[in-house]
N, C-alpha and C positions, 0 to 999 in steps of 0.2 A: 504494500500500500504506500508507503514511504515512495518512492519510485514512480508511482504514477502522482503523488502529489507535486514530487519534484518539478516531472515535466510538465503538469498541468499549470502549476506558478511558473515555467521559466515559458510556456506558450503565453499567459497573461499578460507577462510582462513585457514579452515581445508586442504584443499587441498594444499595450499602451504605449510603450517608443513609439510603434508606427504611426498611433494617432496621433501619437503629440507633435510626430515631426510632419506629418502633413498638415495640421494643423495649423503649426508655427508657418507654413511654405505657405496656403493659402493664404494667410495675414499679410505675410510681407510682400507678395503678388498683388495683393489688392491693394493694399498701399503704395507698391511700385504704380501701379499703374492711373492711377489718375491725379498723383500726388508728383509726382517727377515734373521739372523743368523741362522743356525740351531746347538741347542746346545746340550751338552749332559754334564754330569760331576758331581762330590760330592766331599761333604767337608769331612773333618774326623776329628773324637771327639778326644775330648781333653783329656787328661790325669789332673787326680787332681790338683792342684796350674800353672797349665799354662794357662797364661795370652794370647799368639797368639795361633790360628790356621790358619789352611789351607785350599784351595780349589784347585779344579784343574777340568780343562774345558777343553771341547772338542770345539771346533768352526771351522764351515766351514762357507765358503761366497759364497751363492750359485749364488751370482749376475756376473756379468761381468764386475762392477768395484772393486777398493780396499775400503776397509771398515777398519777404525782404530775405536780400543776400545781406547775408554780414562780412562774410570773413571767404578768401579763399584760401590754398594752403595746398602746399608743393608736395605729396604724400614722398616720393621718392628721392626727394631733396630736400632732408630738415633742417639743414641748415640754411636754408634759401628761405627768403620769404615772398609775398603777395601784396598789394595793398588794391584796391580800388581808388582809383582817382576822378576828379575829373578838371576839364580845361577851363576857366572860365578869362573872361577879357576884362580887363579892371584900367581903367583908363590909356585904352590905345592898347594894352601889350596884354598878351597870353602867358595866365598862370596855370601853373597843375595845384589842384587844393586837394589833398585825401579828403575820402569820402566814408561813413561811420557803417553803410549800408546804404544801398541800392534797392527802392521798393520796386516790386512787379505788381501791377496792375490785374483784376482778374482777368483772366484771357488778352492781358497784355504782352506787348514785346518788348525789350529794352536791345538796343542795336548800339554794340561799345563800337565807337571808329573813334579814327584820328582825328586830335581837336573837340574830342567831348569824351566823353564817359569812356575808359580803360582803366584797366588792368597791368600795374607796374609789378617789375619782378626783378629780386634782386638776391645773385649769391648762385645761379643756376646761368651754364652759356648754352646760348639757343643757336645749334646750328642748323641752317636749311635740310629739309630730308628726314630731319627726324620729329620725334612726335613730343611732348610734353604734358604730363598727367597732372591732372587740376582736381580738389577735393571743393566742393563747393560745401560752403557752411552757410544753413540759413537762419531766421531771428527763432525760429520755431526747436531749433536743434537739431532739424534734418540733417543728414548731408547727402551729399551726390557725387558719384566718381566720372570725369571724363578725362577724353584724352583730343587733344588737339595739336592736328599738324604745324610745325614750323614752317612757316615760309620765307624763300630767299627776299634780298633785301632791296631795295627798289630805289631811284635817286631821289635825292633831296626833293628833288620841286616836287617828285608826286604826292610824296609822305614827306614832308617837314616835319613831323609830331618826332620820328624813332632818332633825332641827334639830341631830343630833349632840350635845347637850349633856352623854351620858356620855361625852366625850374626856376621858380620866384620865392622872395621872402614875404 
């Protein structure tokens, strides 16, 4: 009797693992799915001896509330960091101001480009070809993992933004 109680509790307990871990997979499925950003966006490589780079995101919030970015964050580069910026013109000349968070509108998009809203990054070099992995942190405590290609670097007059030169006090 011993014996078939054994295997009777070790089949229970099988079966509770398996519910519990479908269970936990449907949650987090369900959650993935109408709770995620939808992102799109790249960073762009660096030129020799520059210490920042750039990124720039596309983000829609396909949900029905507002969604704030706070934070992003370099998963595979901890000593590198992130900031959110943005350009603003303050009599005549272009500053970069850090930004606290970035809100998403429901079923809004937020389009980071040159001369407004970006993504500085610094302690990581960005070379053409390769990709760079972003942790998105939001005011909710989500996160989100993507990975964005690097792109080669383009001259001055197209993109002025990547020599950085309006860094203001």
């Amino acid at each position: 009797m011993k014996g078939n109680q054994r295997r009777f509790l070790a089949v229970v307990a099988a079966a509770c693992v398996m519910f519990a871990s479908f269970t936990i997979a449907e949650a987090n499925q369900e959650k993935a799915t109408g709770e995620e950003v939808v992102v799109t966006g790249y960073a762009r490589e660096m030129p020799p001896g520059v210490v920042m780079g750039v990124a720039y995101l596309s983000l829609h919030n396909p949900t029905q509330r507002p969604r704030a970015l706070r934070a992003v964050e370099l998963p595979r580069h901890p000593e590198a960091s992130a900031a959110l910026h943005a350009t603003v013109n303050e009599d005549g000349v272009s500053r970069m101001r850090p930004l606290q968070e970035v809100t998403l509108d429901a079923g809004g998009v937020l389009e980071m480009q040159p001369g407004a809203t970006h993504l500085m990054l610094h302690g990581v070099r960005l070379r053409a070809g390769e990709s760079l992995q972003l942790r998105l942190v939001f005011a909710d405590g989500a996160t989100q993992q993507i990975t964005v290609p690097v792109r080669a670097m383009v001259t001055a007059q197209h993109e002025s933004h990547d020599t950085h030169r309006h860094h203001g006090g």
